[in-house]
N, C-alpha and C positions, 0 to 999 in steps of 0.2 A: 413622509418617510424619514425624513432628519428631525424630527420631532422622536421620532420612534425611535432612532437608534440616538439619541440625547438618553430615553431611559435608559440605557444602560449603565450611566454613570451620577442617574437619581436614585439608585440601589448601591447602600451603599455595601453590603457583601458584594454585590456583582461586580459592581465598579473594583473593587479590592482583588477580583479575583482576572478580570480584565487586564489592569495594569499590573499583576502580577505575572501572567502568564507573557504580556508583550517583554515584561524584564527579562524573563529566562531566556526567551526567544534571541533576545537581543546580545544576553550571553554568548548562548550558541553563535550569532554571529561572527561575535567580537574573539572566539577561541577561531571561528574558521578561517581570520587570516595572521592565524601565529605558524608561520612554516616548520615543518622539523627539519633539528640542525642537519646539516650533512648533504645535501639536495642541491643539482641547479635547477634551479625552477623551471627555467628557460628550456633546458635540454629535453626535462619532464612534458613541460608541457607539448614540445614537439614528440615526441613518443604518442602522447595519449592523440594528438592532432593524425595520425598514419593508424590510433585502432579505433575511429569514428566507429565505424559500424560494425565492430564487432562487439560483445557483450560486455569489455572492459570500457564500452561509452555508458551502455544500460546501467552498468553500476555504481561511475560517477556520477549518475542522475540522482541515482538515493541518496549518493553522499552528498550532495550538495553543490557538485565540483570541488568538494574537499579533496578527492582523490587526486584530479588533474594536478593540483597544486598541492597536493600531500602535505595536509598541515595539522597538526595532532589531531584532529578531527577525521582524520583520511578514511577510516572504518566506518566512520555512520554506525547509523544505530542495527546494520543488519547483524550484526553478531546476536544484538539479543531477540532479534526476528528469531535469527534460527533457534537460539537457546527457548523460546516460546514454542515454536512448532513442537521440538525434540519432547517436552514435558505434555504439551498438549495430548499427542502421539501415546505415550507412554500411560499418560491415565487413561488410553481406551485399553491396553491390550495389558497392564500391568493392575493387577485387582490390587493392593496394597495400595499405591497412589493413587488408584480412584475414590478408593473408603479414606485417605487421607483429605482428598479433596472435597468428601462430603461432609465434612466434620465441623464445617463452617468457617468463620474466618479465620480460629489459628491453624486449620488447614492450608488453606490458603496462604497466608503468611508464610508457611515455609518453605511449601511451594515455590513462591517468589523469593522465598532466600536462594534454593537450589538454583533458580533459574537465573538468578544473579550471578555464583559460582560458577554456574556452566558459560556464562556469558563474557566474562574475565577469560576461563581458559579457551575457548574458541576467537575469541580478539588475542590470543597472546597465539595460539598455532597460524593466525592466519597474517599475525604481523610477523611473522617466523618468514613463512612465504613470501613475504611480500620484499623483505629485508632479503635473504636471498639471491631474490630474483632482480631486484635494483643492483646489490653489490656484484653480479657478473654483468652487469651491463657497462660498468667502468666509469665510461664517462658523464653519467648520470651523479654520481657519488662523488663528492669534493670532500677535502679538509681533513675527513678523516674516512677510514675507508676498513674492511677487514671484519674479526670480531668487535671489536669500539663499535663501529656503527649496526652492527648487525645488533647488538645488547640496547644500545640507545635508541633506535626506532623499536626496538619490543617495547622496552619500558614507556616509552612518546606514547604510542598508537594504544596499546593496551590502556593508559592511562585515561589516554585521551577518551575512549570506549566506556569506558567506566562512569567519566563524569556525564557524557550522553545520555548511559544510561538516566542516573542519576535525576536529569534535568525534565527526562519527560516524565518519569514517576513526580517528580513536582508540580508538573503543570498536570498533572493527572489527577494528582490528589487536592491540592491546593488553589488551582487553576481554574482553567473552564474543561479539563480533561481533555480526552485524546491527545494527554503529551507525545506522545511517538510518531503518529499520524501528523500533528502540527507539525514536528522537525523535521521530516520528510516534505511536507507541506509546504515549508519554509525555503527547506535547500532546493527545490524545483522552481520556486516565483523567484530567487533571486538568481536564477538561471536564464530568467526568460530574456532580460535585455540583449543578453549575449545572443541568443536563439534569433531575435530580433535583426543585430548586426550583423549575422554569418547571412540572412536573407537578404538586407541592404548591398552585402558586398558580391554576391551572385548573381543580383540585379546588375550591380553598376559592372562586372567583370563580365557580363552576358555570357554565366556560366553554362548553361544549358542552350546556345545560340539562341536560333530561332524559337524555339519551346520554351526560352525564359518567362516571357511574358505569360503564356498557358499555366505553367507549372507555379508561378507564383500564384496566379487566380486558382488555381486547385488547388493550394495548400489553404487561401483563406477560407474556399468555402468548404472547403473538411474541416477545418477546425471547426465556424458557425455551425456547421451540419453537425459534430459528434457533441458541441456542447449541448446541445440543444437535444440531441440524442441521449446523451447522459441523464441529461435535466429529467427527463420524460419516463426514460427507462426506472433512473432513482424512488422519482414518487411513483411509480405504478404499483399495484397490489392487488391483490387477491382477497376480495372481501367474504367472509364466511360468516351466512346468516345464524344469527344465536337467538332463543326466548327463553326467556328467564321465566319460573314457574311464579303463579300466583300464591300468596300466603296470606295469613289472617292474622295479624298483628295484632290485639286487643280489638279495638275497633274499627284499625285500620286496615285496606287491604294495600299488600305489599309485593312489588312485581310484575310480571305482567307484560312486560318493557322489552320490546324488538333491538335488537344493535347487530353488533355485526364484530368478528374475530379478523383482524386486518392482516393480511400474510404479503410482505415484501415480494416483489418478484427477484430482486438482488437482496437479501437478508444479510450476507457476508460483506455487501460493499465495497471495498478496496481490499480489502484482505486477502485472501483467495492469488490475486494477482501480486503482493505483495511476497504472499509466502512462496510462489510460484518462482517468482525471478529471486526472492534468497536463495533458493535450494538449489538456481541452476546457473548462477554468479560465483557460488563459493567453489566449483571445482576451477575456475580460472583464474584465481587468485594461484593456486598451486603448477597450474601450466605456466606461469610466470619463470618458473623454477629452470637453473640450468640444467637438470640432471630429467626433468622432462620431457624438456625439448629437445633434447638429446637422443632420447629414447623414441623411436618410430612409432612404435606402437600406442604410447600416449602420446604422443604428442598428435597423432592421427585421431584420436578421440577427444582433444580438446577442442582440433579445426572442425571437428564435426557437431562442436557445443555451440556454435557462435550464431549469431540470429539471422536469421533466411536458411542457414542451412535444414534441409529434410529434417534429418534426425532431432535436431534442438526443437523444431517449429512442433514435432509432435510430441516430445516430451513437456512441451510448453503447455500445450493444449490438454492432456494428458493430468499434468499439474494443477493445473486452475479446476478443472472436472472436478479433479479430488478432495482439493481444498476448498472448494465452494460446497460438498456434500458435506465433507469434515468437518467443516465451520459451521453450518448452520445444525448439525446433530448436536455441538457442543453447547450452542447457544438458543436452542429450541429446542424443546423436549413435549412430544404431544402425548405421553403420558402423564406428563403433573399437568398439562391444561385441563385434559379430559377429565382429572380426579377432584381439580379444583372446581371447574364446572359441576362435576357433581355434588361439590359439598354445598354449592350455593346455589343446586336448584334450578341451573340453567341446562341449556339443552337445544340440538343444534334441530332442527326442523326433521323429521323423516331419518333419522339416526338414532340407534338407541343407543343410553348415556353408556360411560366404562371403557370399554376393548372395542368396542365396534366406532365409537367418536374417536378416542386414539388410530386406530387405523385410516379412517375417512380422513384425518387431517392431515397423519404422515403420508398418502397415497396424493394428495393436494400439493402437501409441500413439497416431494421429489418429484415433480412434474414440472411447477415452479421454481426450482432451482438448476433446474435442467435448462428452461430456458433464460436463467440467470448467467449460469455459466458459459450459454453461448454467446450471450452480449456481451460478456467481459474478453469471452476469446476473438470476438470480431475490433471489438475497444483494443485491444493487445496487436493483435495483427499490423493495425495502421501505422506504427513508429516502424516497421521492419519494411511496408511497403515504401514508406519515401525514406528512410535510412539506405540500408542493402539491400531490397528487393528478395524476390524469394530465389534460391539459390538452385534452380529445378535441371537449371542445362548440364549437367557431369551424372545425373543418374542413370545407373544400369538401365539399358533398352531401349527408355521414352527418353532418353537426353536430348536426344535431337530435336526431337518435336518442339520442345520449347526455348532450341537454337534461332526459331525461327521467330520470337516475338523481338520487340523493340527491348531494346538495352535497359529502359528503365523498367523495365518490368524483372528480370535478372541481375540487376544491378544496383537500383533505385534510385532514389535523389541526391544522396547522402545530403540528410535534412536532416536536423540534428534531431535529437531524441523529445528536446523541449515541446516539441509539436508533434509530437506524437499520442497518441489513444491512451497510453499508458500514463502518460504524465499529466493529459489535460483529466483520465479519470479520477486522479490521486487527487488534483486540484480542487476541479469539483465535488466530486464526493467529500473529502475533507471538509471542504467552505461551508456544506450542505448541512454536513453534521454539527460543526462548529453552532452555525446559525440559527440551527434547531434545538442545540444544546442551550444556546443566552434565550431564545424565544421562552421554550419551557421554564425559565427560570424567571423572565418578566411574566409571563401568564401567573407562572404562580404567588408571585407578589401584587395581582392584580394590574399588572400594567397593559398595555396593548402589544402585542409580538409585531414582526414586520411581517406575517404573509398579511394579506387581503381579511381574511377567514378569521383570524385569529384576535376577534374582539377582545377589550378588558374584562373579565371578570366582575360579574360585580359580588360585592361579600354581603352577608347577613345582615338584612335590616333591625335595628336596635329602635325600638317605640321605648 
């Protein structure tokens, strides 16, 4: 196995692109401990220590714990999540940017210019908010305070957003890809030590009495249980038998040849729950606000956003459904499979080729994504079980009923987010992909990959 992962720095493009992406990485680091002016960190960090388990912990997860410590990095890269969704969205339901989109890649290209634009202005409204809602807190804000610092944290965080952006279109393009995914990927493992300590200290404080000792062996073996869960669920597929038609090549016959159309059971991957928690993170950035909280009425439908509560847990769910549909329509299309099979002749067993294979695959794949989406919502659930617990005791009628279970089931562990379903899926899936992505790239320079399976290639004999 260390022989095998040595190729990747006996290639030397690979190798180039390896240490290229650990540099940017290492950027992103080195930005997320430059603090923005005007902050005590200290006071900060006790604030965000009293909203563990509400949704403003789920979203310094993405940022890296950039937020906690609000360091020009404090946005993450979720501004331009959303600005993705917003344009993704928009070329289903707007025919101009979908013919834009098909146009090839200077379609494309400016696509990604707009969604750059739109990613600037939603990092600058949501550093608006944020600035805000720090400067009535008072004693959060030193040195300078007022308009100065409300214009200085725009300009900080916005900036900050930008060069983000910035960093994973590098490693995307230049890199080994999935720059965005990586910095996400990044800001969660250098979270885990901390995740690690908050359980040392609950041990040595016998925070949960007598149940300490329980509750820790239940957090290890859900963790071993959902990685291995992931693992499993990740490679699973849906294989779809194909034969390829026979032809007569001058004197050869050509074809002939059994395989099989490989359908993900998770085809969206992290996504889906990605775009899930941007879309339902960004309205509490503005609950931040004092003219909010102020207001009954919002500020009633922020406490009703936060994770365990009824209403968030089904817009959650809700969410992922949609996004796991929406994302794999974008990124699977089984009318050009069906048309391309027919151009080359192939053909699925007992299916005739055209509208009737496009149908039998798309009727395959919403089946499979169906139960994709429910393993991402069971994955998703577990940070809210040992975080806050589900919040079921204050509902109209049945409140009671579930007065009568144990605390931590209403409550939860308050266990930080790091060990949660959400964060170890982003890990693994991430690491999966990464590893699959440098494998493909040794196979195809003939070297050996790391799974088992994944022989040298051998190339064309030359007499």
């Amino acid at each position: 196995m260390f022989d095998k992962f040595l190729n990747i720095f006996r290639v030397p493009d690979l190798r180039k692109r390896v240490l290229f992406t650990l540099g940017m990485l290492a950027i992103y680091r080195l930005g997320a401990q430059l603090p923005t002016p005007g902050i005590n960190s200290k006071l900060l960090d006790q604030f965000f220590r009293t909203q563990g388990g509400s949704a403003l912990g789920l979203l310094d997860m993405f940022t890296g714990g950039n937020l906690r410590r609000f360091t020009i990095f404090a946005l993450g890269i979720m501004p331009y999540i959303t600005a993705s969704i917003i344009f993704q969205l928009l070329t289903v339901v707007y025919e101009p940017l979908a013919r834009l989109q098909k146009e090839g890649e200077l379609g494309r290209r400016k696509i990604t210019q707009w969604t750059r634009y739109l990613t600037v202005i939603l990092a600058a409204f949501q550093s608006i908010a944020i600035a805000f809602g720090l400067n009535s807190q008072g004693m959060v804000v030193q040195s300078i305070s007022g308009p100065a610092f409300i214009l200085l944290t725009v300009l900080t965080l916005t900036t900050g957003t930008a060069f983000i952006m910035w960093l994973g279109e590098q490693i995307t393009e230049r890199g080994i890809g999935n720059g965005m995914s990586l910095l996400i990927f990044t800001g969660i493992v250098v979270g885990l030590p901390r995740g690690i300590t908050n359980i040392v200290q609950k041990v040595q404080t016998d925070a949960w009495g007598s149940f300490t000792g329980v509750a820790v062996l239940l957090i290890l073996v859900a963790m071993v249980g959902l990685v291995a869960f992931i693992v499993y669920v990740e490679r699973s597929e849906r294989r779809i038998p194909v034969q390829s038609a026979r032809r007569i090549v001058g004197r050869r016959q050509m074809g002939g040849v059994s395989s099989h159309l490989p359908l993900k059971v998770n085809s969206g991957g992290v996504m889906p729950v990605i775009f899930a928690s941007s879309i339902l993170s960004a309205p509490l950035l503005f609950g931040q606000m004092a003219f909010v909280q102020s207001n009954k009425v919002l500020s009633g439908i922020i406490s009703n956003l936060q994770p365990g509560e009824p209403w968030y847990e089904l817009l959650y769910i809700a969410a992922i459904i949609f996004f796991a549909y929406f994302y794999i329509s974008i990124v699977f299309r089984p009318d050009d499979i069906a048309d391309n099979m027919r151009k080359s002749g192939s053909f699925i067993p007992g299916i005739r080729p055209g509208r009737r294979t496009s149908d039998y695959i798309n009727d395959i794949l919403t089946r499979i994504t169906l139960v994709g989406a429910v393993y991402l919502i069971l994955i998703s659930l577990v940070p809210t079980f040992f975080l806050s617990g589900f919040h079921l005791n204050h509902l109209w009628l049945i409140g009671s009923f579930f007065e009568r279970f144990p605390a931590w089931v209403t409550s939860g562990l308050q266990m930080n987010f790091y060990f949660g379903g959400t964060s170890l899926l982003i890990v693994v899936g991430v690491a999966m992909d990464t590893a699959n992505q440098i494998e493909s790239q040794l196979i195809m320079r003939h070297y050996d990959g790391f799974s088992p399976r994944s022989g040298r290639i051998r190339g064309r004999k030359t007499w």
